[in-house]
MDTraj code that builds the backbone (N, CA, C; nanometers):
import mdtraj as md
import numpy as np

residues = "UNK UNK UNK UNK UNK UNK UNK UNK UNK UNK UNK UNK UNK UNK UNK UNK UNK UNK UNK UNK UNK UNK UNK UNK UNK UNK UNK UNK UNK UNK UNK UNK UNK UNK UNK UNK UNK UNK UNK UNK UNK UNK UNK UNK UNK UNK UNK UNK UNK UNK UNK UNK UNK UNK UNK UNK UNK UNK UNK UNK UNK UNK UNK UNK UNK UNK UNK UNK UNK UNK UNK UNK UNK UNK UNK UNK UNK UNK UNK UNK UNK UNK UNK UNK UNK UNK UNK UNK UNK UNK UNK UNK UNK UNK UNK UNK UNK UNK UNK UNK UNK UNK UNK UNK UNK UNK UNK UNK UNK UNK UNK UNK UNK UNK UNK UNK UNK UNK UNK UNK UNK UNK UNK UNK UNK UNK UNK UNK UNK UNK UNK UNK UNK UNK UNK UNK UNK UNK UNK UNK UNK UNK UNK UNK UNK UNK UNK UNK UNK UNK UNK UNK UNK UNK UNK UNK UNK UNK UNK UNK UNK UNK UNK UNK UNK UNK UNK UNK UNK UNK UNK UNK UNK UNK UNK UNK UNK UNK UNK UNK UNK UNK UNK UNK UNK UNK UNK UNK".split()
xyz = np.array([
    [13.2346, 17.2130, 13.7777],
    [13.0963, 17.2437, 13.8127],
    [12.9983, 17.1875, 13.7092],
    [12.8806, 17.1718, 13.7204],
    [12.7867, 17.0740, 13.6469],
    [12.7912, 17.1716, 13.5556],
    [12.7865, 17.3544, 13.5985],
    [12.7641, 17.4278, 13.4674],
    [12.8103, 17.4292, 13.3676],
    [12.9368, 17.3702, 13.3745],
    [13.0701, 17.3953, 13.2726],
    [12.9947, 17.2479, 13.1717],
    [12.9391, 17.1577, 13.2028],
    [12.8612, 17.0677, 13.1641],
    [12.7603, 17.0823, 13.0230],
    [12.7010, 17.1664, 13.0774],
    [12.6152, 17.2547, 13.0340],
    [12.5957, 17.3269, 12.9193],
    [12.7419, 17.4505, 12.9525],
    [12.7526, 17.5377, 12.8817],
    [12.8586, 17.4676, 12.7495],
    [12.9527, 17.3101, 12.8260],
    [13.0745, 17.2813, 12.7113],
    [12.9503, 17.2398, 12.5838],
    [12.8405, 17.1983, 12.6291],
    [12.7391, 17.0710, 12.4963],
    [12.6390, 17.2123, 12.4429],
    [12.6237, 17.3196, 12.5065],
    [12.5600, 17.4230, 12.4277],
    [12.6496, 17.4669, 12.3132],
    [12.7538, 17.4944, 12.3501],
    [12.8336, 17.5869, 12.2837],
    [12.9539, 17.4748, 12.1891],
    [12.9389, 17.3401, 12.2134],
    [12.9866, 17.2585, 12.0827],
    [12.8836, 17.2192, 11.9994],
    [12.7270, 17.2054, 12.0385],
    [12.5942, 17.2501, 11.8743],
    [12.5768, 17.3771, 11.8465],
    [12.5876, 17.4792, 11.9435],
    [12.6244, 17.6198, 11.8607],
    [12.7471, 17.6353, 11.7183],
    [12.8722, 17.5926, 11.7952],
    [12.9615, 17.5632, 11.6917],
    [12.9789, 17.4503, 11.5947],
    [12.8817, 17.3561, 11.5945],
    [12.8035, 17.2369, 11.5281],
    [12.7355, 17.3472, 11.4030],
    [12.6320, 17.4411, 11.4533],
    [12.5528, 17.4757, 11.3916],
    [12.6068, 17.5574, 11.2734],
    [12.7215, 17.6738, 11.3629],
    [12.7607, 17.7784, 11.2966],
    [12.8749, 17.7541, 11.1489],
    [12.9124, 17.6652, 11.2091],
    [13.0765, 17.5915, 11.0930],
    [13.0253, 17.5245, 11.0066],
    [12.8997, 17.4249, 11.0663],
    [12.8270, 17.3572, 10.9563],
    [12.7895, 17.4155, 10.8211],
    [12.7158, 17.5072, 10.8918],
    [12.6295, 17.6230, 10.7951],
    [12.7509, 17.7355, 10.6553],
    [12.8528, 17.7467, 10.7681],
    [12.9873, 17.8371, 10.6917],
    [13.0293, 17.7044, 10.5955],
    [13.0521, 17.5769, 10.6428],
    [13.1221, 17.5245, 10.5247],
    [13.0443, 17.4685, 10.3996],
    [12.9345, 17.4735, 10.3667],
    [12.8518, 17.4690, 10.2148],
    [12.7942, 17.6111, 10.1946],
    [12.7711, 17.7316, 10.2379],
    [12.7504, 17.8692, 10.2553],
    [12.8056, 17.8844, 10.0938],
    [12.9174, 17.9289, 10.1091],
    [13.0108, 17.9630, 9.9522],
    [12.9571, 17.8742, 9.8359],
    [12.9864, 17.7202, 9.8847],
    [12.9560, 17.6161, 9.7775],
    [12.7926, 17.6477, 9.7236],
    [12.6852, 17.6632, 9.8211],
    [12.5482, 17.6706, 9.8091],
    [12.4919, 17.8143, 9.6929],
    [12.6053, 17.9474, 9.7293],
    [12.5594, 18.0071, 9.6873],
    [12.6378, 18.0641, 9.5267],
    [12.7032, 17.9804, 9.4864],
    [12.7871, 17.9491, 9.3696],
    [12.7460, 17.8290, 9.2808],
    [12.7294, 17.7478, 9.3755],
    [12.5869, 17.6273, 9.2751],
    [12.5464, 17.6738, 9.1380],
    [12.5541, 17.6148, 9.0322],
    [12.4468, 17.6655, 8.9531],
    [12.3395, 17.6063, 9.0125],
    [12.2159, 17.7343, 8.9207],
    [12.0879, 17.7562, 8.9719],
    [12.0128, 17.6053, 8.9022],
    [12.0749, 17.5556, 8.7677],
    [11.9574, 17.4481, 8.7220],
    [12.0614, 17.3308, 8.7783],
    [12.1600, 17.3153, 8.8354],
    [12.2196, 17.1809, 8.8704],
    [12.1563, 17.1141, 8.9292],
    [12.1896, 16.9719, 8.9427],
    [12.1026, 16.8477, 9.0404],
    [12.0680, 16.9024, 9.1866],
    [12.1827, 16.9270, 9.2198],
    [12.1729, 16.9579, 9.3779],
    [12.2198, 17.1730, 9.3535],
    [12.0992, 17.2116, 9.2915],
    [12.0859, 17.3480, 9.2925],
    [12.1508, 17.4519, 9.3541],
    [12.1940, 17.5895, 9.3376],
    [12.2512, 17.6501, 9.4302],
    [12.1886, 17.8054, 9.3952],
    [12.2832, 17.9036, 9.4181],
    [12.1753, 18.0286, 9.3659],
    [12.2323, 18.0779, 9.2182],
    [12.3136, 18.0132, 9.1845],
    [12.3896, 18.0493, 9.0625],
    [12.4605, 18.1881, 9.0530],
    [12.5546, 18.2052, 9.1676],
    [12.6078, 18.3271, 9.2228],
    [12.7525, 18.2842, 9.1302],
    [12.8099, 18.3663, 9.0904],
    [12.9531, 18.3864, 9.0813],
    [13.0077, 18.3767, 9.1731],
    [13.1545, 18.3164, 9.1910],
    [13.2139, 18.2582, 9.3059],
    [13.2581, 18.4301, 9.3828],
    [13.3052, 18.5306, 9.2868],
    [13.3485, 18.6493, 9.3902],
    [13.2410, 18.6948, 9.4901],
    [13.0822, 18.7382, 9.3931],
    [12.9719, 18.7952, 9.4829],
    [12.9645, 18.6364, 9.5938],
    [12.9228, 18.5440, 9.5900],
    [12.9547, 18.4506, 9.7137],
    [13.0464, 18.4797, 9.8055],
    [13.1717, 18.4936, 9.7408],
    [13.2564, 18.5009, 9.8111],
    [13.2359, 18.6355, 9.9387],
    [13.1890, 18.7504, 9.8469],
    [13.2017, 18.8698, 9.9213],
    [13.1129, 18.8841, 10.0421],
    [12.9387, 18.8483, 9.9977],
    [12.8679, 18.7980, 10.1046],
    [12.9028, 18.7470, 10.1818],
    [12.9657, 18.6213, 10.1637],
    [13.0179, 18.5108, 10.2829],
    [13.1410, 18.6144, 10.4170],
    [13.2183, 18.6728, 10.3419],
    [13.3013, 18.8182, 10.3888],
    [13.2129, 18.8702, 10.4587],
    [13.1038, 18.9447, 10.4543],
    [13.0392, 19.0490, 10.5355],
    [12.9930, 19.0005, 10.6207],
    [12.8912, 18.8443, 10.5781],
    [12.8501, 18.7823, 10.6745],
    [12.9286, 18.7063, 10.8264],
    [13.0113, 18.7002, 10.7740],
    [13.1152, 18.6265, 10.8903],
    [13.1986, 18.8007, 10.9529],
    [13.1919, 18.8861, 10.8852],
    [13.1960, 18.9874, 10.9307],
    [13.1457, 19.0746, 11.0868],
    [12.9848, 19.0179, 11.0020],
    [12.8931, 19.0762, 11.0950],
    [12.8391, 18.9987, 11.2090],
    [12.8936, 18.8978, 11.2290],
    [12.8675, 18.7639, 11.3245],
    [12.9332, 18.8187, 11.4520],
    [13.0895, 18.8589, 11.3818],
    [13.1988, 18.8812, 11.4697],
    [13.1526, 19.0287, 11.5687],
    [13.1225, 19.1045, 11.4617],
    [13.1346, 19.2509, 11.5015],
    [12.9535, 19.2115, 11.5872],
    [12.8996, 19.1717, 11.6110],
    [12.7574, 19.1839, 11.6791],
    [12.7740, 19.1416, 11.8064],
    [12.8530, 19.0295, 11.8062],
    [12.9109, 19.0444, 11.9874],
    [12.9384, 19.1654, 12.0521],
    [12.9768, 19.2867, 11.9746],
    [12.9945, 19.4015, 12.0428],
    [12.8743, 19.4136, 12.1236],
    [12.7335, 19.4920, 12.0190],
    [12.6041, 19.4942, 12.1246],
    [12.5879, 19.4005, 12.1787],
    [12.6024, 19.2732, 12.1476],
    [12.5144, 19.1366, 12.2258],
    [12.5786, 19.1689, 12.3549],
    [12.6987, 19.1846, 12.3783],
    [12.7413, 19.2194, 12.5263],
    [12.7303, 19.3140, 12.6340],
    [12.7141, 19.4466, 12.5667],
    [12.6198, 19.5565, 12.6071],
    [12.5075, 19.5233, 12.6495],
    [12.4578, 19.4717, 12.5670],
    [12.2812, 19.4451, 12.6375],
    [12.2687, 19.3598, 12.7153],
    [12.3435, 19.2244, 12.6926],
    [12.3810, 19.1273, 12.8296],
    [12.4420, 19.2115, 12.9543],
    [12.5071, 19.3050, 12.9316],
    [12.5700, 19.3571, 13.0567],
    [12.4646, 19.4832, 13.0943],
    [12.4075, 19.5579, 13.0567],
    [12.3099, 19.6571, 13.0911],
    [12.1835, 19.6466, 13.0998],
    [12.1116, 19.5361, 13.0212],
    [12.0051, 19.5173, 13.0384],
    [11.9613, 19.3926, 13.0559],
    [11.9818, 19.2729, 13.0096],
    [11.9069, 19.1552, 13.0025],
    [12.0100, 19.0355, 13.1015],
    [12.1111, 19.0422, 13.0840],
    [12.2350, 18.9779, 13.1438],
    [12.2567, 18.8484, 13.1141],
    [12.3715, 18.7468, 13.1324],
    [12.4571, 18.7004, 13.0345],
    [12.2941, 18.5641, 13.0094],
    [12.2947, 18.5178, 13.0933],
    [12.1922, 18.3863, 13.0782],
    [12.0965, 18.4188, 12.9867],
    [11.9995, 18.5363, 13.0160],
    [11.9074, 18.5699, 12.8638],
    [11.9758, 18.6301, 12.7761],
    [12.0703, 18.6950, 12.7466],
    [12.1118, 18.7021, 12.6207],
    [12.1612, 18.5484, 12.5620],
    [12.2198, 18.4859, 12.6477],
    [12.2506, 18.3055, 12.5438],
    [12.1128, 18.2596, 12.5622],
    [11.9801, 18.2383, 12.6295],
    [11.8378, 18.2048, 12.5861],
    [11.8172, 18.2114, 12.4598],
    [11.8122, 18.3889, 12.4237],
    [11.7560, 18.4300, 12.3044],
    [11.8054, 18.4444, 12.1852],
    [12.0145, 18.4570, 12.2095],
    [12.0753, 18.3780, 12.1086],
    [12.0097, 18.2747, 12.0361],
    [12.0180, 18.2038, 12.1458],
    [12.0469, 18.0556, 12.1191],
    [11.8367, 18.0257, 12.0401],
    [11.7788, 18.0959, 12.0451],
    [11.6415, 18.0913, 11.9770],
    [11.6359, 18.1365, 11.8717],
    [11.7032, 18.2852, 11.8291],
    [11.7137, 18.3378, 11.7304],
    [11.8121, 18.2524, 11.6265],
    [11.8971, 18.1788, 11.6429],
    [11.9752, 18.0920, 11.6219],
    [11.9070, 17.9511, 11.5776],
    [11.8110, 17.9018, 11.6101],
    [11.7372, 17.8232, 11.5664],
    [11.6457, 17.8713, 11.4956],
    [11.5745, 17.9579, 11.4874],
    [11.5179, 18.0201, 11.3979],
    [11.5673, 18.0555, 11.2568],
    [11.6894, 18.1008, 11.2957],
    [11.7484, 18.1309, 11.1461],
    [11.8122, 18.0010, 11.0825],
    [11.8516, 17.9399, 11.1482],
    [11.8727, 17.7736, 11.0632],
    [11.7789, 17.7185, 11.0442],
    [11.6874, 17.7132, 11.0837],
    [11.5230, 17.6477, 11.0515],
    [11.4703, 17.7089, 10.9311],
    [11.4859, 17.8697, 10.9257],
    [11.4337, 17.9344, 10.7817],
    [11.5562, 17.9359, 10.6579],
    [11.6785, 17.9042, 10.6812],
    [11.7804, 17.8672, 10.6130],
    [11.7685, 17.7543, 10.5319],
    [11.6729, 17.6421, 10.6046],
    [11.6804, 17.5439, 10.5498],
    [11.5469, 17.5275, 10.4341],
    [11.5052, 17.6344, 10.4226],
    [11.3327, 17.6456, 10.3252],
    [11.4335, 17.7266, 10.2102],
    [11.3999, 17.6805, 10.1153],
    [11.4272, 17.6652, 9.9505],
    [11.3578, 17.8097, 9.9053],
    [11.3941, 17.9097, 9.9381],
    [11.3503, 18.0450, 9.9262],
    [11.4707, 18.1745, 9.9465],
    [11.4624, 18.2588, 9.7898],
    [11.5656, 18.3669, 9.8672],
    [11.4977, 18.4416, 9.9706],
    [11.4077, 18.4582, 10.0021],
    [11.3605, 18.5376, 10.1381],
    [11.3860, 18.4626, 10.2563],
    [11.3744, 18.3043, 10.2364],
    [11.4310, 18.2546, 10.3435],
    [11.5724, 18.2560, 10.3715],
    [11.6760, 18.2731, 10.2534],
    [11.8161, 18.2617, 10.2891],
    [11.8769, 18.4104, 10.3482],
    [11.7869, 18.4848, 10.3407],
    [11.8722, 18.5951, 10.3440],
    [11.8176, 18.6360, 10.4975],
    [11.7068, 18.5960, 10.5407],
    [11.6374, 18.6032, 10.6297],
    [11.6747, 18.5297, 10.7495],
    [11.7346, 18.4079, 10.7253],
    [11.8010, 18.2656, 10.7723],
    [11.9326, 18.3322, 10.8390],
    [12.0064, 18.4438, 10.7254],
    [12.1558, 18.4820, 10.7822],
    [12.1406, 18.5816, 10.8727],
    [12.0351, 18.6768, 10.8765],
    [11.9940, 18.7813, 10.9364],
    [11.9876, 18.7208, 11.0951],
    [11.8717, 18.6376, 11.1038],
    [11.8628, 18.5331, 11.2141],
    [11.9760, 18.4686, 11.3193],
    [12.1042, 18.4637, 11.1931],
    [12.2248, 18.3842, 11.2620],
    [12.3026, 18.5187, 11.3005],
    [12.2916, 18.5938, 11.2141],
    [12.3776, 18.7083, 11.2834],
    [12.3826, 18.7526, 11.3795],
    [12.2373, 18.8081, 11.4595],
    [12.1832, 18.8096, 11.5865],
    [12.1794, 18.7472, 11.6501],
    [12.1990, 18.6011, 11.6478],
    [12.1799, 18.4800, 11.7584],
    [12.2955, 18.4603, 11.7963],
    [12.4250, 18.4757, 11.7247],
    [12.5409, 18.4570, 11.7764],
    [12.5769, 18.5769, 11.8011],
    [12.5580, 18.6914, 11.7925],
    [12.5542, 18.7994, 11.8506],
    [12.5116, 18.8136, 11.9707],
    [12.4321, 18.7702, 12.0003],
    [12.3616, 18.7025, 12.1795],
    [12.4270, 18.6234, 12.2530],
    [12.4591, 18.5063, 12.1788],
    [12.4826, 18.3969, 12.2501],
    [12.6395, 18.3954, 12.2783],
    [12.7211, 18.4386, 12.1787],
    [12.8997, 18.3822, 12.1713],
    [12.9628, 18.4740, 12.3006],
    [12.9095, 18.5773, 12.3099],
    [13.0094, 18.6585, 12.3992],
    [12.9549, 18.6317, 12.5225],
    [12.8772, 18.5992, 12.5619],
    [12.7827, 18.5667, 12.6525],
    [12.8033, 18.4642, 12.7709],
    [12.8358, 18.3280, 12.6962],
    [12.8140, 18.2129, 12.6772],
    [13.0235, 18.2263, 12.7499],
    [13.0576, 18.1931, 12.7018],
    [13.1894, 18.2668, 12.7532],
    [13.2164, 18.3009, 12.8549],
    [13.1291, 18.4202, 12.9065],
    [13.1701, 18.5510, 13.0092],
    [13.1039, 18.4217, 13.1455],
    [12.9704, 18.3067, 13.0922],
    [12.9024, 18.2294, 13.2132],
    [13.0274, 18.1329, 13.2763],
    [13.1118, 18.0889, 13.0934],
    [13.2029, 17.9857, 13.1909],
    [13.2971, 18.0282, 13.3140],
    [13.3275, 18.1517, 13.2926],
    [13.4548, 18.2340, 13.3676],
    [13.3439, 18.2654, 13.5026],
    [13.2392, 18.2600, 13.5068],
    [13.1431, 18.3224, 13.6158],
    [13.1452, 18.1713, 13.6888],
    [13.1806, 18.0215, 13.6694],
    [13.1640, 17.9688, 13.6981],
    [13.2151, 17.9435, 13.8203],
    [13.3820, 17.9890, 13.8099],
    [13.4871, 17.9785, 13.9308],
    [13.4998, 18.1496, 13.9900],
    [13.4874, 18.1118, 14.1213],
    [13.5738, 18.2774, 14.2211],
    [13.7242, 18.2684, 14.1410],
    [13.7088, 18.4208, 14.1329],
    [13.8519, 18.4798, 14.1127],
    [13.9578, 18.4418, 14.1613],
    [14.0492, 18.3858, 14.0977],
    [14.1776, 18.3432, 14.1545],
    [14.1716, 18.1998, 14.1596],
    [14.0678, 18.1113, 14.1225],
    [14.0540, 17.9562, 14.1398],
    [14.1209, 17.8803, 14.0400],
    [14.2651, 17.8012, 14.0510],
    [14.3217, 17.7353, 13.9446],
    [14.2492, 17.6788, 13.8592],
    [14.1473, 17.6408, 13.8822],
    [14.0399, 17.5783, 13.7666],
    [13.9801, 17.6075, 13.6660],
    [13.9872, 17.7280, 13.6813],
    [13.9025, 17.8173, 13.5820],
    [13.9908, 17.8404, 13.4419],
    [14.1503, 17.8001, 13.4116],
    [14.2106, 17.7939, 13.3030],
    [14.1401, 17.6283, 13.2588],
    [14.1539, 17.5384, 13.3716],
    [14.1358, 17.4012, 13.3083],
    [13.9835, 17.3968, 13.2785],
    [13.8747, 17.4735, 13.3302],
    [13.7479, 17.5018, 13.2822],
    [13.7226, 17.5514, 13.1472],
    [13.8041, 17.6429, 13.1093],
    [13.8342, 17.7292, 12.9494],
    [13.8692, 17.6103, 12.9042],
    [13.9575, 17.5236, 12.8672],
    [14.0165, 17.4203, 12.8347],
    [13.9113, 17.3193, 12.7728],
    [13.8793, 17.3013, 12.8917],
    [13.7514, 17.1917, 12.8710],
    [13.6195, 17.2292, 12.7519],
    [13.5997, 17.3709, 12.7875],
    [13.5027, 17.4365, 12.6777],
    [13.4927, 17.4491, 12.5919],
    [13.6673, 17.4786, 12.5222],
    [13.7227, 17.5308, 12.4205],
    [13.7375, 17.3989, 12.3577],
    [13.7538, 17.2878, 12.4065],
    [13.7272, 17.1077, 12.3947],
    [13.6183, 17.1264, 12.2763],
    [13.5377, 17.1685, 12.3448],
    [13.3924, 17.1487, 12.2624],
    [13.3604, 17.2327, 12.1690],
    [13.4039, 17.3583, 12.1364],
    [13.3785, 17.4395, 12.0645],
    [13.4601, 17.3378, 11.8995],
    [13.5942, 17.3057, 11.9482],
    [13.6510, 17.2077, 11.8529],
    [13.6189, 17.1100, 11.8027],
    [13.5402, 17.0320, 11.8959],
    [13.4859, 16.9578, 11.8379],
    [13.3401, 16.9464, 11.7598],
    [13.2776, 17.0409, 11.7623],
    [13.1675, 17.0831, 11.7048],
    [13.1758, 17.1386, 11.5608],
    [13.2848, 17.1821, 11.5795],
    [13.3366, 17.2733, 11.4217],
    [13.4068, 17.1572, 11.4006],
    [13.4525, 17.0753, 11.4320],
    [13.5576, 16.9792, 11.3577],
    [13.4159, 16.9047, 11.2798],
    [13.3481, 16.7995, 11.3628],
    [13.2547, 16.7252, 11.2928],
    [13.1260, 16.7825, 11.2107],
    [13.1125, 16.8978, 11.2104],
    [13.0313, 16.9811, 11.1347],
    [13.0749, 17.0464, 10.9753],
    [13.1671, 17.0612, 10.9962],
    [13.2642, 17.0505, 10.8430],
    [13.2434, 16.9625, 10.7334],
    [13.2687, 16.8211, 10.8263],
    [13.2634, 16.6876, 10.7665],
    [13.1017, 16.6664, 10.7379],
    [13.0050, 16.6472, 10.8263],
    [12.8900, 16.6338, 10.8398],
    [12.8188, 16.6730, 10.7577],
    [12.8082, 16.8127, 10.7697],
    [12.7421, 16.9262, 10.7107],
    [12.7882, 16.9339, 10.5430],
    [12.8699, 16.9451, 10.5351],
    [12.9184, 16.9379, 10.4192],
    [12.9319, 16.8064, 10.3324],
    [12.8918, 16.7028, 10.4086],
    [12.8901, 16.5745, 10.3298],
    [12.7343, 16.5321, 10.3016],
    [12.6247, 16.5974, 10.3640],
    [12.4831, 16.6222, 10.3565],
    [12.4379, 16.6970, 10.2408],
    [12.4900, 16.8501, 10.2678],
    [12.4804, 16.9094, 10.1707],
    [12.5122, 16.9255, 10.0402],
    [12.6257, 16.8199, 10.0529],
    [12.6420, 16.7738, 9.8734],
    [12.6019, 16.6590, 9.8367],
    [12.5339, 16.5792, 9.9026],
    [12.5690, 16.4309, 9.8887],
    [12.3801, 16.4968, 9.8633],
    [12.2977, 16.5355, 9.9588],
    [12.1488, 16.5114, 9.9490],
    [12.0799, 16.6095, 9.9351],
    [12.1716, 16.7826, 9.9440],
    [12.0835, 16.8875, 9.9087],
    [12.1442, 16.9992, 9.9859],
    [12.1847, 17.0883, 9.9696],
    [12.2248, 17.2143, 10.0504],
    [12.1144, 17.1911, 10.1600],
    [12.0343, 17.2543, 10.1280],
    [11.8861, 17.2525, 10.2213],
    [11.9089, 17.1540, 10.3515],
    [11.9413, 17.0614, 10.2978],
    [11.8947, 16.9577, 10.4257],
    [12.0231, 16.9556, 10.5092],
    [12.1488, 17.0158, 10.4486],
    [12.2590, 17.0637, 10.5269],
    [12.2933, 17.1605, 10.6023],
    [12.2002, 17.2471, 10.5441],
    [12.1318, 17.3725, 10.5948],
    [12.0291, 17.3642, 10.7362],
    [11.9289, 17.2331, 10.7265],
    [11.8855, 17.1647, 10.8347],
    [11.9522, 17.1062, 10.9262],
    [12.0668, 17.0105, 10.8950],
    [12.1344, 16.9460, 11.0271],
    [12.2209, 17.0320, 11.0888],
    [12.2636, 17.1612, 11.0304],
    [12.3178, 17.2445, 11.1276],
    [12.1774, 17.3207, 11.2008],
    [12.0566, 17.3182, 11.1183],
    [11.9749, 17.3626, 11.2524],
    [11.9345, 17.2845, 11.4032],
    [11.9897, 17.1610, 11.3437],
    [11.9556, 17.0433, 11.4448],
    [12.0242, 17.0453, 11.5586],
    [12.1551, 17.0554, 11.5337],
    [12.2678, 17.0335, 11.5727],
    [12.1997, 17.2078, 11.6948],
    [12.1914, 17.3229, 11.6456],
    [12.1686, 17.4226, 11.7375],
    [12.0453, 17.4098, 11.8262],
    [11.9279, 17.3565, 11.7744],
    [11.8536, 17.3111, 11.8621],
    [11.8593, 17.1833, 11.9483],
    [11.9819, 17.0958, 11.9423],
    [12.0283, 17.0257, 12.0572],
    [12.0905, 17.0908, 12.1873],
    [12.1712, 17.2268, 12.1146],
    [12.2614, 17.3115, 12.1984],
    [12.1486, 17.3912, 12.3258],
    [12.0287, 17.4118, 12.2121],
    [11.9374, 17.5042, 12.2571],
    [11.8485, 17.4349, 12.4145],
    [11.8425, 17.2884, 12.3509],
    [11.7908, 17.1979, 12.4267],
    [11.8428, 17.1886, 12.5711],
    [11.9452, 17.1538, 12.5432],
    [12.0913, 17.1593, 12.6657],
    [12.0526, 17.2364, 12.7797],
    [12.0890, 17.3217, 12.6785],
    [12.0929, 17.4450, 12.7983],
    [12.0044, 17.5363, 12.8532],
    [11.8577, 17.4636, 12.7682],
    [11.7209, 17.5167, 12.8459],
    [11.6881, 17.4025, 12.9274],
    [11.7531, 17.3163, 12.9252],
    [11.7165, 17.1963, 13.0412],
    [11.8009, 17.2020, 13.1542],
    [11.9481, 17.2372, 13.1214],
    [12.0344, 17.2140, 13.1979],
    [12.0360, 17.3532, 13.3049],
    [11.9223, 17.3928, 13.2809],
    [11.9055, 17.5141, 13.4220],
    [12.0464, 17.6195, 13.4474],
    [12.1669, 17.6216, 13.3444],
    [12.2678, 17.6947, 13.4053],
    [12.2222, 17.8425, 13.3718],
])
top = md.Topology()
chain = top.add_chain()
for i, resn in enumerate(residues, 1):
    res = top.add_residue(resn, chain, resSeq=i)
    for name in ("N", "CA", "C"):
        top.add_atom(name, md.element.get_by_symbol(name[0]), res)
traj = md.Trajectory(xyz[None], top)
């Protein structure tokens, strides 16, 4: 279906955005603070532990995001407003401010809290029950989720050391506002 289209190029710059951002995260916030390419001058454990809660709380927010997709707003506007809040918080991620970084993760927490469980539940809505396609539809999706986190690793992390956390911090916002693009154009 064209949706599966749709939803595979949203949800491989979502996972563009999200892996990008996780793989200089630790490095960014362990940086020393006066180095060339700056960081917050965190000790690698407190980094470490943040980075823990935060990927924590990414996971555990799909709980409500799905509740409210299922009781109140339903699956398409909850991945809308994901997928906004989600650009928002990589956009303020990428401003050279602790109010922006902490503000930036807050942002991502909620947006993939919207969008991941969501986003998912549309591909399976794509095929009637019982339609052989709908494993090779997962397939295809799960295509993209891989490949988004595969080249975002590399990407992201070769930006952010090579020209500035910050601006690595930016091409994973890019990368989500392509996703965002997608799939406010692509009408699914």
């Amino acid at each position: 279906p064209t949706g599966l289209f749709v939803l595979f190029f949203t949800e491989m710059w979502e996972r563009f955005s999200y892996y990008g951002m996780r793989a200089i995260l630790v490095l960014y916030m362990s940086a020393s603070a006066t180095a060339k390419n700056a960081g917050m001058g965190w000790t690698e454990d407190n980094a470490l532990a943040l980075y823990g809660w935060y990927t924590m709380l990414v996971y555990v927010m799909s709980i409500p995001g799905g509740i409210i997709a299922d009781k109140f707003i339903g699956q398409k506007k909850a991945v809308l407003y994901g997928g906004l809040l989600l650009v928002a918080g990589h956009s303020v991620l990428a401003i050279e401010q602790n109010w922006a970084f902490f503000t930036g993760l807050a942002l991502i927490v909620l947006g993939v809290g919207g969008l991941k469980p969501n986003i998912s539940t549309m591909v399976g809505g794509l095929y009637p029950e019982g339609d052989i396609r709908r494993d090779k539809g997962f397939t295809i999706f799960y295509i993209g989720i891989n490949i988004g986190a595969a080249f975002a690793s590399i990407l992201v992390g070769w930006i952010g050391e090579t020209f500035g956390w910050h601006y690595g911090f930016g091409l994973a916002g890019i990368g989500m506002l392509l996703g965002q693009l997608v799939f406010m154009l692509g009408g699914s």
